[in-house]
C-alpha positions as CSV (number, residue, x, y, z in Angstrom):
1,X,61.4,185.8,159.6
2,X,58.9,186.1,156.8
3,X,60.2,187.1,153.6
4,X,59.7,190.7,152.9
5,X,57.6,191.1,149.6
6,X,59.9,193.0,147.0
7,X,58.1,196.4,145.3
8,X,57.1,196.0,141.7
9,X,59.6,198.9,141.0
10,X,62.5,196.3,142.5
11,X,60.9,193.6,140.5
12,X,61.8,195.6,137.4
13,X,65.3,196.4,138.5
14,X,66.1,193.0,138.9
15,X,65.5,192.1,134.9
16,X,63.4,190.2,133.2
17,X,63.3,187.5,135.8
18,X,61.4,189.1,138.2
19,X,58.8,190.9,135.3
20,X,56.8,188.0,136.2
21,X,56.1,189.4,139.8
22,X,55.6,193.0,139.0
23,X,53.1,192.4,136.1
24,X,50.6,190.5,138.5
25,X,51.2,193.5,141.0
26,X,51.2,196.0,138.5
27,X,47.5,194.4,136.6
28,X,46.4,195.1,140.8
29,X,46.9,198.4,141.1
30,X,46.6,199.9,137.5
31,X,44.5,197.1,136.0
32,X,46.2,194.7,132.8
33,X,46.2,197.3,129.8
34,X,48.3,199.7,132.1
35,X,50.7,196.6,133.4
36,X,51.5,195.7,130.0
37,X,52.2,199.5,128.4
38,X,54.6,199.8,131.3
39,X,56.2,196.8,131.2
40,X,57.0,197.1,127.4
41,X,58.5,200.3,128.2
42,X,60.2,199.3,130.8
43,X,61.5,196.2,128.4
44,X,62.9,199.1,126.0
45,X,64.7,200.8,128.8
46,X,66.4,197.6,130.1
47,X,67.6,196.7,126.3
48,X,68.7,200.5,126.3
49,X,70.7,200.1,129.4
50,X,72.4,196.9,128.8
51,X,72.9,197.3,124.7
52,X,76.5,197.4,125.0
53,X,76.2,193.5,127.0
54,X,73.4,192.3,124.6
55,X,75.0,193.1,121.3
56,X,77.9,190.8,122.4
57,X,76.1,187.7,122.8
58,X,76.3,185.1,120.4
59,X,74.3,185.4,116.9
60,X,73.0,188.8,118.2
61,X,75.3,191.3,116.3
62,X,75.0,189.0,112.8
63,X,71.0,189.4,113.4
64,X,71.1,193.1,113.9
65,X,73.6,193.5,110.9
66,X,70.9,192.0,108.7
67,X,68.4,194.8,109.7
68,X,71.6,197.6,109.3
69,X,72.3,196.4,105.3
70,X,71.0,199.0,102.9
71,X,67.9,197.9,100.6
72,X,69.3,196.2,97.2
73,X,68.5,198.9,94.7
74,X,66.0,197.9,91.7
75,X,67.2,199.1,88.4
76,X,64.7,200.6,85.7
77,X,62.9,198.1,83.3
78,X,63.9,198.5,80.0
79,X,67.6,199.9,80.3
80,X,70.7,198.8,80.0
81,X,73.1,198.3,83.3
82,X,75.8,197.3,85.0
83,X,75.7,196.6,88.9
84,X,78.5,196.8,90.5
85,X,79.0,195.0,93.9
86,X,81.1,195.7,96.9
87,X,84.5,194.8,96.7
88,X,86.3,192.6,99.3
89,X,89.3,194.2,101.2
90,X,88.4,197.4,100.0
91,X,89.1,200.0,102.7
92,X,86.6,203.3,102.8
93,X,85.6,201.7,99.5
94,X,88.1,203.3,97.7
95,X,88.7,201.1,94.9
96,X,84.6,200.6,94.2
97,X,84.6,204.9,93.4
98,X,87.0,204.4,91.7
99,X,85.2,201.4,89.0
100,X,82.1,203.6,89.5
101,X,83.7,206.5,87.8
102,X,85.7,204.8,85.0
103,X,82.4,202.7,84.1
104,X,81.4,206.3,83.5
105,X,83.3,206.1,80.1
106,X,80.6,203.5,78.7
107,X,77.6,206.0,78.0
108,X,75.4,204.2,76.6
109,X,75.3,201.8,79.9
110,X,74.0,203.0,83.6
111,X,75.6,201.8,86.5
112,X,74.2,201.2,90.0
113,X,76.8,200.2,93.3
114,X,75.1,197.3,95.3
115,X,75.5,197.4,98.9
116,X,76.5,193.6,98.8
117,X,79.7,191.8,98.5
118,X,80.4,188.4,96.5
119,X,81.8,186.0,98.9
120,X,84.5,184.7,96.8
121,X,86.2,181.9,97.7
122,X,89.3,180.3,95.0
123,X,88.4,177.0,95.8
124,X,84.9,177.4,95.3
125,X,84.2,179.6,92.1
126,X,81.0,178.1,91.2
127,X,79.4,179.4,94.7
128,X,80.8,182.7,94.0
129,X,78.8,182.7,90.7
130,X,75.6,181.4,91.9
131,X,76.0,184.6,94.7
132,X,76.5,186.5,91.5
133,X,73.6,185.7,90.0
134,X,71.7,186.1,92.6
135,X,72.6,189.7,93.2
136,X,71.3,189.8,89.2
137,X,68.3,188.4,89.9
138,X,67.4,191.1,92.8
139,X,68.4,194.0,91.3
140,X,67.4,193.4,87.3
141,X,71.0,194.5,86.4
142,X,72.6,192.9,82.8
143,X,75.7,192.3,84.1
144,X,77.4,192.5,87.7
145,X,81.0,193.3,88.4
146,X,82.6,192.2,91.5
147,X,85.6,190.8,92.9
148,X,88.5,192.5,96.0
149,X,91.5,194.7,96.3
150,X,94.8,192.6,96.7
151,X,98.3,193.8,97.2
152,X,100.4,193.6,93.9
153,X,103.9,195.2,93.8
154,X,103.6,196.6,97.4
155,X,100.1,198.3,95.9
156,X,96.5,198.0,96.1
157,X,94.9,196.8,93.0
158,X,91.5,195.6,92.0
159,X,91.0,191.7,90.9
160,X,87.7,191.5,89.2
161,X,85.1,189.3,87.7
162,X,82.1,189.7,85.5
163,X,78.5,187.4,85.9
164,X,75.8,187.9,82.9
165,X,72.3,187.6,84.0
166,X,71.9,185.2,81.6
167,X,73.7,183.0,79.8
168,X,74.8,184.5,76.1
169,X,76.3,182.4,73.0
170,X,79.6,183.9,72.7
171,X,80.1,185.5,75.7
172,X,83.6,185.1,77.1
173,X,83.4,183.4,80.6
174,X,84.3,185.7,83.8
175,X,88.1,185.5,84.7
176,X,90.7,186.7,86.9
177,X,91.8,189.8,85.2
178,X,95.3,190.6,86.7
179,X,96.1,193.9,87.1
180,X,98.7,196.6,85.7
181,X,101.3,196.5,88.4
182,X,102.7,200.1,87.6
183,X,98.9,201.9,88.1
184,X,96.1,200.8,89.9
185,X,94.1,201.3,86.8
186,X,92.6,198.5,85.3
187,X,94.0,196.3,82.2
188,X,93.0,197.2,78.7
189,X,91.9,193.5,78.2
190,X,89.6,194.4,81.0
191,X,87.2,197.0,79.1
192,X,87.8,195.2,76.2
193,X,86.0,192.2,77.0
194,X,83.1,194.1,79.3
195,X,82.5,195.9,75.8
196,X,82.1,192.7,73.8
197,X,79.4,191.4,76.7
198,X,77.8,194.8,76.5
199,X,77.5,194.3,73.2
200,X,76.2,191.1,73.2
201,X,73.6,191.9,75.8
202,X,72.4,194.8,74.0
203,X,71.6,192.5,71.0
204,X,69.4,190.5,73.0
205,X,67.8,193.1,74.9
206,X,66.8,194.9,71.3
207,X,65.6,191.5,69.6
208,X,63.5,190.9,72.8
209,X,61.6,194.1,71.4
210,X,61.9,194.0,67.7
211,X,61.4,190.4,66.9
212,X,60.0,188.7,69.9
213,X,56.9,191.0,69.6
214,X,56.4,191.1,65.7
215,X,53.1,193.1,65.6
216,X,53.3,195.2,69.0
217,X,53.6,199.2,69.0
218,X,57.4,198.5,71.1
219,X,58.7,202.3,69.8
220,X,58.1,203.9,73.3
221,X,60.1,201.3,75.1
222,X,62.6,201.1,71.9
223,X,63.0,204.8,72.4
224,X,65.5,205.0,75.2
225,X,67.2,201.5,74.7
226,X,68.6,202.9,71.1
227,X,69.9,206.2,72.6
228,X,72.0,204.0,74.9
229,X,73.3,202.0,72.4
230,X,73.8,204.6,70.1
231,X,76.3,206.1,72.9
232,X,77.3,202.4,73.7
233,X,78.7,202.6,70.0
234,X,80.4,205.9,70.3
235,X,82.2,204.9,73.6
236,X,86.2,205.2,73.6
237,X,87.0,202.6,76.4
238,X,88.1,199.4,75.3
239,X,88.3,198.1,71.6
240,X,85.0,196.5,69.7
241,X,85.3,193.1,68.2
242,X,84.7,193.8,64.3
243,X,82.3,190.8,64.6
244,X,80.6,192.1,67.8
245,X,80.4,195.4,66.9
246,X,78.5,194.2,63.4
247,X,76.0,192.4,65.0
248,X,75.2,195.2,67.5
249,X,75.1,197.7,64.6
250,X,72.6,195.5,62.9
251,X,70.4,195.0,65.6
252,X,70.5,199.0,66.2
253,X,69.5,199.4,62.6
254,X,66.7,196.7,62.7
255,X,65.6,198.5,66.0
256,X,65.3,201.9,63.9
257,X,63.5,200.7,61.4
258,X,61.0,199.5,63.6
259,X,61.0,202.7,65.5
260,X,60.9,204.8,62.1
261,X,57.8,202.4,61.0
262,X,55.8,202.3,64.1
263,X,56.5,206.1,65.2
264,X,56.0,207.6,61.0
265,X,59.5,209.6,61.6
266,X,61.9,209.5,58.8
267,X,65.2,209.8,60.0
268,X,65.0,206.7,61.9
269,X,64.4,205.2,58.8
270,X,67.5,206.8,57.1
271,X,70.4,205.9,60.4
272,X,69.1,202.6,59.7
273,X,69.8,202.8,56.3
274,X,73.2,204.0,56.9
275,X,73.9,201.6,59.6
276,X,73.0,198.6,57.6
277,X,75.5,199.5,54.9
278,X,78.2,199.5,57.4
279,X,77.1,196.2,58.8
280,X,77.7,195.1,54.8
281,X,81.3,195.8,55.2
282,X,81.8,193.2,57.9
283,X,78.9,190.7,56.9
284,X,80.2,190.0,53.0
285,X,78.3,187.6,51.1
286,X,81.5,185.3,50.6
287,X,82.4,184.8,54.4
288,X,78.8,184.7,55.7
289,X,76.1,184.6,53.4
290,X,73.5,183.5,55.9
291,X,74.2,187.3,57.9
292,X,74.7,188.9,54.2
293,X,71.0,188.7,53.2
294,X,69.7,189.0,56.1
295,X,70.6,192.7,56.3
296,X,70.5,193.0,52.8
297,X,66.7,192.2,52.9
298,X,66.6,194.4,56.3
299,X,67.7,196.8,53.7
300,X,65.8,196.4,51.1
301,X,62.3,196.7,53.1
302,X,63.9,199.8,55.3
303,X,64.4,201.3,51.9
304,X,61.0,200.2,50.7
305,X,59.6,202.1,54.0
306,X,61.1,205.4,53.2
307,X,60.5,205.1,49.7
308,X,56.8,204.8,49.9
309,X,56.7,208.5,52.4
310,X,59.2,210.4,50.1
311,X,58.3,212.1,46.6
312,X,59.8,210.2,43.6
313,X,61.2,206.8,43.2
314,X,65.0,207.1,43.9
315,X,64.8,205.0,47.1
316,X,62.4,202.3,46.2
317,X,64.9,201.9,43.0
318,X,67.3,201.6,45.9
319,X,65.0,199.3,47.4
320,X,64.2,197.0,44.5
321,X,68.4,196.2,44.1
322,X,69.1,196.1,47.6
């Protein structure tokens, strides 16, 4: 017996495989343009029917994950901040609120959670850094903190790492920091050293302004990089470095100045003044002369600045000994 020619309808029922057959009769009786609109929809339906068999296939559900992953967020130019990624092991992301709201303690620094995890792997920490840096690179973030939650004591706990953006003389490499075993609260050495980088990275985010661009008008951008690090200062979590937290004052101070020159305010002029003094107290001319008269000629022409705009000579005396 002849074989009975199958409907385009039963074409399409059978799958893909017979699309072939039922396009050809389909372009017959409702010409090409139509065959192809109803062959695409009937393509959407099939996937629709059969998602639950397709998703299981091999390399399908990693290639669909990729389109699921939120966008990497792109900090603000110009501002401070910490990224900090997702956390390995960390059920409901629990532990990730948890470092989101005590980086809430450091002020003067903005922090964004990154949708992305840090493969880390112990035998293989150099990888785990290049990831890290990566992350850096997409977002604009300073610094990154990442790491997972492990069981310590018969508790969850946090073991974290830190990644610059860029590599700082002076900065303390990233380490294992071990948590407390009687809280899951992080370890005082913890905040201590993130304030130290922070610190260090806010010095060469405000020389990037003051003295890499001698000449430019930089006080709009200076404007909201100094109230960060003027709450940076003031921040209670962790314990400054005396060293650190001179060379930070001084490049707030220098950043002032310029601010108070460029913008004709005064009281720039006089926090800088103040702030150089301090830096005096830790920069002494017999332990480091080189850093001694460098802020005390910063002083000197900060003086010499507010001097000239103010009514009598008290300050450019000042100026003239400093």
């Amino acid at each position: 017996m002849a074989e009975i020619e199958k409907s385009p309808f039963e074409n399409l029922i059978a799958g893909p495989s017979g699309w072939p057959d039922a396009y050809h009769q389909l372009q017959q009786l409702i010409g090409a343009r139509g065959a192809i609109l109803f062959l695409l929809l009937a393509a959407v339906l099939f996937v629709w029917w059969k998602w639950e068999d397709i998703v299981k296939r091999p390399g399908v559900e990693q290639f669909i994950g990729r389109f699921k992953r939120s966008a990497i967020p792109v900090v603000p130019p110009g501002r401070l901040t910490i990224g900090v990624a997702r956390l390995g092991n960390d059920k409901d992301r629990e532990h990730e609120k948890l470092l989101l709201d005590e980086l809430q303690h450091f002020e003067g620094v903005e922090t964004v959670p990154i949708p992305r995890a840090v493969d880390l792997e112990e035998e293989d920490k150099k990888k785990a850094e290049e990831g890290a840096r990566g992350l850096l690179k997409d977002t604009g973030a300073d610094a990154l903190i990442w790491g997972s939650v492990i069981s310590l004591s018969g508790k969850s706990a946090m073991r974290l790492y830190w990644t610059t953006a860029r590599d700082m003389p002076g900065a303390k490499a990233s380490e294992r920091y071990q948590p407390q075993t009687e809280t899951i609260a992080l370890p005082d050495a913890f905040w201590s050293d993130l304030k130290q980088i922070l610190g260090l990275l806010t010095q060469t985010r405000l020389a990037a302004l003051t003295i890499d661009q001698p000449g430019n008008f930089v006080a709009d951008k200076l404007a909201p990089l100094i109230t960060q690090v003027r709450a940076l200062l003031e921040s209670k979590e962790g314990a400054w470095k005396p060293e650190t937290l001179a060379g930070v004052q001084f490049s707030l101070a220098t950043a002032l100045q310029t601010y108070g020159e460029q913008s004709g305010a005064n009281d720039p002029l006089a926090e800088s003044i103040e702030l150089y003094r301090k830096v005096l107290d830790e920069w002494t001319r017999e332990r480091v002369p080189l850093e001694w008269a460098a802020t005390q000629n910063n002083l000197g022409n900060t003086l010499q600045i507010l001097g000239e705009r103010e009514s009598g000579t008290e300050t450019l005396t000042k100026s003239v000994d400093a």
